[in-house]
N, C-alpha and C positions, 0 to 999 in steps of 0.2 A: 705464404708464397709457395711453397714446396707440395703442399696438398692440390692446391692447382693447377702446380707444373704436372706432378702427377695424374691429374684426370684431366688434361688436355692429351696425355699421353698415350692414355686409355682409349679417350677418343678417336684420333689418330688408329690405334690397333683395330678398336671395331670397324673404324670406315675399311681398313685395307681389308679385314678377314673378308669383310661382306661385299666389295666389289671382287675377290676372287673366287667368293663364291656364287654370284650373280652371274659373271664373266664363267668362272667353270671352268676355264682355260691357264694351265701352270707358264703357256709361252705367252701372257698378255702378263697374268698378276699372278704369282705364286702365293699360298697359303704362308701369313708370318710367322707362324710355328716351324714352319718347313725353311723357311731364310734365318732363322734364328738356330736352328740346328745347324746349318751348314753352316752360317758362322764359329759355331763354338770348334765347328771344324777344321777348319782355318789353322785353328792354335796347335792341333795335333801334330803340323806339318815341318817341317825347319824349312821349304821355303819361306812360309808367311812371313818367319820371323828375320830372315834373309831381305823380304821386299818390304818388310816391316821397318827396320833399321834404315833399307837405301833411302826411303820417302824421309822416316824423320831426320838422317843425316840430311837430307837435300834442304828440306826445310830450315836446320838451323843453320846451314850453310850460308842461304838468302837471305834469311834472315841477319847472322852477322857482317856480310857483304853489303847490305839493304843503310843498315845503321853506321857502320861504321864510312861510309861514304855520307851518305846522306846526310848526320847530323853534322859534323861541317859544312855543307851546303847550303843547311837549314840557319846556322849562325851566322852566315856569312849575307843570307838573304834576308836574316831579318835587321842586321847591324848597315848593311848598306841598300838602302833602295834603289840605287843603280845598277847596283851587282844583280838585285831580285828582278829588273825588269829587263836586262839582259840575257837570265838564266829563264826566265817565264817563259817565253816560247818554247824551248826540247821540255821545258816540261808539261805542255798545250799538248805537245807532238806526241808525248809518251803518254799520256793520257788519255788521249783521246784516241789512239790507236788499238783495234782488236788486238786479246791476247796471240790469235792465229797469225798474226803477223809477225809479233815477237818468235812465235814458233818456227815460222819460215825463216824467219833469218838466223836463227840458233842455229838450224839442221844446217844451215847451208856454211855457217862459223867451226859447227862442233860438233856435225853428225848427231846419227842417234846413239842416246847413251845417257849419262849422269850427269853433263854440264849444261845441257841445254832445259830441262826442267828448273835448273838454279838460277840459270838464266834469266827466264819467263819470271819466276819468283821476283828473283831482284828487279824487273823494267815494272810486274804490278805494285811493288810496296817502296818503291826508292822514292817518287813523288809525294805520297803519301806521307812518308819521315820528313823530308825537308819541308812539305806547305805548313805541317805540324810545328816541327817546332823553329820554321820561320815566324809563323804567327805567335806562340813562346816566349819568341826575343821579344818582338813589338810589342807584346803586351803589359813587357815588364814594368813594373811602377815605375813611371817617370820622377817620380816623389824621390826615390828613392836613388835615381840616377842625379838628380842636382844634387840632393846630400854627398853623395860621393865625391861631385865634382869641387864643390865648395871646400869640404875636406883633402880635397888633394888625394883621393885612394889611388892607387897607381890603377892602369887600365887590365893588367893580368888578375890585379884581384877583383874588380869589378866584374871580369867574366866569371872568375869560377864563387865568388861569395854574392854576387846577384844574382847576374844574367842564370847562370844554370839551376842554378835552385829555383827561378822562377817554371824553370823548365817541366819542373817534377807533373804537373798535374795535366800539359800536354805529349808528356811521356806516358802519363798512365794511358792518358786518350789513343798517343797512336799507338801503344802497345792491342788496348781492344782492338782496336779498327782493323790493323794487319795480321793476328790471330787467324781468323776465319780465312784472308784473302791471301796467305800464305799458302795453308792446305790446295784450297782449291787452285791458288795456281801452279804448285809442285804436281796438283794429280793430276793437269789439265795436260801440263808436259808433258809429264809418263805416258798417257792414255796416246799421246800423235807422236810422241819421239823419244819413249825412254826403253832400257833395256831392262832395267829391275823397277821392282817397287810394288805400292799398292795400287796406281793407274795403270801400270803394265798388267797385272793381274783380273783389273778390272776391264781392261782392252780386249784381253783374249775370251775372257765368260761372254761379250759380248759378240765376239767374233764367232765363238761355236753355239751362239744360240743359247747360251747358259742362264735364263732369265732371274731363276734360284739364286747363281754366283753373282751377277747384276745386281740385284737387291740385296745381298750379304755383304757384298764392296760398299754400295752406295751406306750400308745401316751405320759399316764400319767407320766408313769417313765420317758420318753427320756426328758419331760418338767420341772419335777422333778430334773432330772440330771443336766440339760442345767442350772437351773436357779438356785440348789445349787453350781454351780461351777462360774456362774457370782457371786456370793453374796459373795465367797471365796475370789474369785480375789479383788473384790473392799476393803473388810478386809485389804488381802496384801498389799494393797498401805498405808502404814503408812505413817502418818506427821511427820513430824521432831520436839522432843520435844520444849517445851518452854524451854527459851533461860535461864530463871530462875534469879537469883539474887547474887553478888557477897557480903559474908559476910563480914564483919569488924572484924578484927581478931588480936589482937595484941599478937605480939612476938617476940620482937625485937632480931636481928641477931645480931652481936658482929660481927661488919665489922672489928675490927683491931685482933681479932684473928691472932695467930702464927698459919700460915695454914701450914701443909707440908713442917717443916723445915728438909725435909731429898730431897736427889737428887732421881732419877729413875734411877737404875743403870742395865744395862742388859748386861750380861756375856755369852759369849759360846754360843747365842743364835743359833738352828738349825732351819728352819722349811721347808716344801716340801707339796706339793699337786701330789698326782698320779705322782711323779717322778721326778716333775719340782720342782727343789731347789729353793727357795726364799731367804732362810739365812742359810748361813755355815758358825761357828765361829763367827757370828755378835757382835762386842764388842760397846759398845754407851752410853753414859751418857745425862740424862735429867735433866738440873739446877732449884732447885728448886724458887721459886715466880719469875721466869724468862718465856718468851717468845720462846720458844724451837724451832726451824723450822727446816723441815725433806723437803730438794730443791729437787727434779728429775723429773724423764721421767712420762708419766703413766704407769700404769701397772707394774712398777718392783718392787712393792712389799711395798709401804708405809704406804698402809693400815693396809697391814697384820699387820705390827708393834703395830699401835695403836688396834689393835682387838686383838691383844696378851696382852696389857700390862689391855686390859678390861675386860682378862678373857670369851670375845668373844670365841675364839681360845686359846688352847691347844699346846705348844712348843713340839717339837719333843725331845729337849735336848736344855738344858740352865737354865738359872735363869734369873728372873725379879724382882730386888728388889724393893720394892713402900712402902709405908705407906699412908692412910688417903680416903678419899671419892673422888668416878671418877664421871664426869658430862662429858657425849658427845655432840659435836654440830657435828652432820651429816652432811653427804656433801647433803642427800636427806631428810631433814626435820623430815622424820618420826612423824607428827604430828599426832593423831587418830582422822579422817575425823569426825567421829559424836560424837565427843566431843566439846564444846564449847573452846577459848582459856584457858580460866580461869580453866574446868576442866580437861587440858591437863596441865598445870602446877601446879593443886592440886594432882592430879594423883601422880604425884613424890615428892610434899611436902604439905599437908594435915594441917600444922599449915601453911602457907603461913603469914608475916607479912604485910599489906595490906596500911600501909602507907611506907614501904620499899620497896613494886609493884609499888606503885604508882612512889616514885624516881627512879626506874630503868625504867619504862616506860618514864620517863620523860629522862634518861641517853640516853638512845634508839630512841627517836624523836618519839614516840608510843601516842596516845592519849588511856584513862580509856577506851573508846569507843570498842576497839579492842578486850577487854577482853569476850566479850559476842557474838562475832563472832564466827561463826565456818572457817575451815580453806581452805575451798573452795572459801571462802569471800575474804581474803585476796592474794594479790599483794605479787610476788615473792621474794622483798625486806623484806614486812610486816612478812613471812614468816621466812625468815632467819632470821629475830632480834628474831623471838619467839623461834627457835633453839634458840639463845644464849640466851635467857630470862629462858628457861626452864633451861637449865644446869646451872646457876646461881643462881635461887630460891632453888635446891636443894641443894646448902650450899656446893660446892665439895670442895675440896684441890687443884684436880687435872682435869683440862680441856682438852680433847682432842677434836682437830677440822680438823677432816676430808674436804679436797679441800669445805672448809665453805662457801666460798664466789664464787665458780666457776660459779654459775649459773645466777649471775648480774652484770650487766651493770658499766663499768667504772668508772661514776657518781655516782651509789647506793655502788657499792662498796667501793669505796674511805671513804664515809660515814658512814656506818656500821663500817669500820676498827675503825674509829678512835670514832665511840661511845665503843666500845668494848674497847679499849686504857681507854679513862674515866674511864670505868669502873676496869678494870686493876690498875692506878696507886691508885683508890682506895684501892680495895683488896688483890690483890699481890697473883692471883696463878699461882700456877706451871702450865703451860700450854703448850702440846705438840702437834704442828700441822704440818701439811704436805700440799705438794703446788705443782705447777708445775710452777708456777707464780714470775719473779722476783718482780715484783712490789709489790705483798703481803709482800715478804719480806724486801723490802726499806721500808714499811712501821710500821710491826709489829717487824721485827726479831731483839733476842738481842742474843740468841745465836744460830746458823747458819750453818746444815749439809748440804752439799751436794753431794747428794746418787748417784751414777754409778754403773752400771751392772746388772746382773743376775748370781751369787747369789750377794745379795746387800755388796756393799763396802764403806765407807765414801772415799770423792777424796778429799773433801777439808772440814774444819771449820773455823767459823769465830766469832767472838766475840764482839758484840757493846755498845753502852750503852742503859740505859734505853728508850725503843721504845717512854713514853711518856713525855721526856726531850727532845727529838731532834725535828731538825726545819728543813723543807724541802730544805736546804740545804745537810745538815748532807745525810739525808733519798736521793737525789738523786748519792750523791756520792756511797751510800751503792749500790744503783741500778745499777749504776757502773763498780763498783768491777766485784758484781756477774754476771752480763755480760760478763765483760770480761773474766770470768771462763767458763762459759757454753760457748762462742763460740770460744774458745781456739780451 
């Protein structure tokens, strides 16, 4: 890459040497040996470094003036779409308006001088900051925003452990983008309204015909430009925090707690998307510290249920009666990437008891190790136990587990079931999951829907005993059954 920057560079030198010496004339195109002397000249001087300083104070001026306004602006238009379609016009206005305009109005605010270049600065990059990282906010994983909601994260940490981190990759973008359009609009000021700097310097080579000093300003800026906007980029490449320290924190949890001794009772339930019925009349009962399973097809709607009963989704007409705390195990992890394990499970419980991690990490086949990983690190197995680790720590009543196990292997799956069982005949919650899987439920189900059509219908129930009393005996009879139901 660098060999080619270099011979386009080259390029560039012979076009200029040769239209100034075709031309012949130093007041049209000066020789670039001759512009490059005078620049080196420049530095001998203690103005330069005098109009050197005023331009890059000015710039990081706007530029902190630029950000510091603007990204509030930006969160504020990406979290409310009302607020964005209110603020959208001044920023239509300020966009779309010549920088000579902003210049007229500075002179006539702040005369000529040093504020009116910062000025001009801040009206070209302030829009810029906020469409950036308005667009940021809305792009944030939605995924990632129901997980929070479900888990109850309070709304101050949702902004600074999502929303801003999601921030990072249109921070690096509008850092490029205003690099360049900073310079030029600090010089553009100087050059019509400044009293120091490098467009004031640049103003007067023009004014006495200095076509030399023209061309050793203009080399200066594009190098200036070139090499504040390398220096920006390398900024943007952040590291990835330290990995930090897991506290010792005791608080012991009350594993024999009466969790949810009430059932999940849903009545009349209706629901529809753009026209397509999901549930009419849906009547269904969830038993409570029992293993619930919700058997069918994909797509005909099992989800919906459990995002209805999370307060996800909104019933069109029905009731869902529930009592006590919901912990989701996703079917897609929904883990937050640049969090460590351990602060993706403090995230949802903040007193975490740390020798009751440790036994459930040990319930789960999990080594302490894992906790200081992030979740890139981890094997698609490693990942689903931290799903069911996370809704766990958070102390729920009630578990729903979205097609949990869908995405591993025969072997890993088997496994995970039955650390999840352990844990179960410990605790006793009410647990409502959904499957397309007989063998999930040979192996967890104790009591047993299975859903047909559209709009959803129960076609059969079934009722077992406790999932972790039985012996693979028992568990393949149940697989069975339910086979012989589905291919009736």
């Amino acid at each position: 890459m660098k060999k080619y920057s270099i011979l386009g560079f080259l390029i560039i030198y012979l076009v200029w040497h040769m239209a100034a010496y075709y031309l012949h004339n130093e007041l049209l195109v000066p020789y670039p040996h001759n512009v490059f002397l005078r620049l080196l000249s420049f530095f001998k001087t203690k103005d330069f470094y005098i109009d050197l300083f005023s331009t890059i104070s000015k710039i990081i001026l706007g530029f902190i003036i630029s950000t510091i306004i603007g990204i509030p602006f930006g969160i504020l238009s990406g979290l409310s779409e009302k607020f964005f379609k209110i603020f959208r016009p001044t920023l239509m206005i300020i966009q779309s308006s010549p920088v000579v305009s902003y210049i007229a109005i500075a002179m006539l605010w702040f005369g000529i001088g040093f504020y009116t270049p910062v000025f001009v600065s801040f009206m070209v990059v302030f829009p810029i900051v906020v469409l950036n990282i308005s667009e940021g906010i809305k792009s944030t994983d939605k995924k990632l925003l129901e997980m929070a909601k479900v888990f109850e994260i309070p709304d101050k940490k949702i902004l600074t452990k999502i929303y801003i981190p999601s921030l990072v990759p249109f921070l690096k973008s509008t850092l490029n983008l205003i690099s360049g359009n900073l310079w030029k609009a600090v010089v553009i000021g100087e050059f019509l309204a400044g009293e120091r700097g490098i467009g004031v310097g640049l103003s007067f080579s023009k004014i006495a015909l200095d076509t030399e000093g023209v061309f050793a300003y203009s080399v200066l800026l594009a190098i200036l430009g070139l090499s504040s906007e390398k220096l920006l980029k390398n900024l943007s490449h952040l590291k990835r925090k330290d990995r930090g320290k897991i506290p010792h924190i005791k608080n012991s949890i009350n594993i024999k707690k009466e969790r949810n001794l009430q059932n999940i009772i849903i009545e009349d339930l209706n629901k529809q998307f753009d026209g397509n019925v999901i549930l009419q009349g849906f009547n269904i009962t969830f038993y409570h510290n029992k293993i619930n399973i919700m058997l069918g097809e994909s797509g005909i709607g099992k989800t919906t249920i459990l995002n209805l009963i999370a307060e996800l989704l909104k019933p069109d007409k029905g009731v869902i009666i529930k009592k006590g705390k919901i912990g989701y195990i996703f079917q897609d992890d929904r883990l937050i990437p640049w969090l460590t394990v351990y602060e993706n499970l403090e995230l949802v419980n903040e007193k975490i008891d740390t020798e009751e991690l440790e036994k459930l990490l040990e319930f789960l086949n999990l080594s302490k190790d894992v906790l200081l990983m992030y979740p890139d690190e981890l094997s698609g197995g490693m990942k689903k136990r931290i799903n069911i680790l996370r809704a766990i720590v958070y102390e729920p009543d009630i578990i729903l587990m979205d097609e949990a196990f869908s995405s591993l292997d025969i072997s890993t799956k088997y496994k995970v079931m039955n650390e999840l069982l352990n844990i179960q005949k410990e605790r006793l919650y009410t647990i409502v999951m959904v499957t397309h899987d007989p063998f999930e439920v040979s192996v967890l189900g104790e009591i047993v829907y299975i859903l047909k059509e559209k709009p959803i219908k129960i076609h059969k129930k079934f009722e077992f005993r406790e999932s972790y009393k039985r012996n693979s005996e028992e568990n393949h009879h149940i697989l069975y059954e339910i086979n012989k139901i589905l291919l009736a």
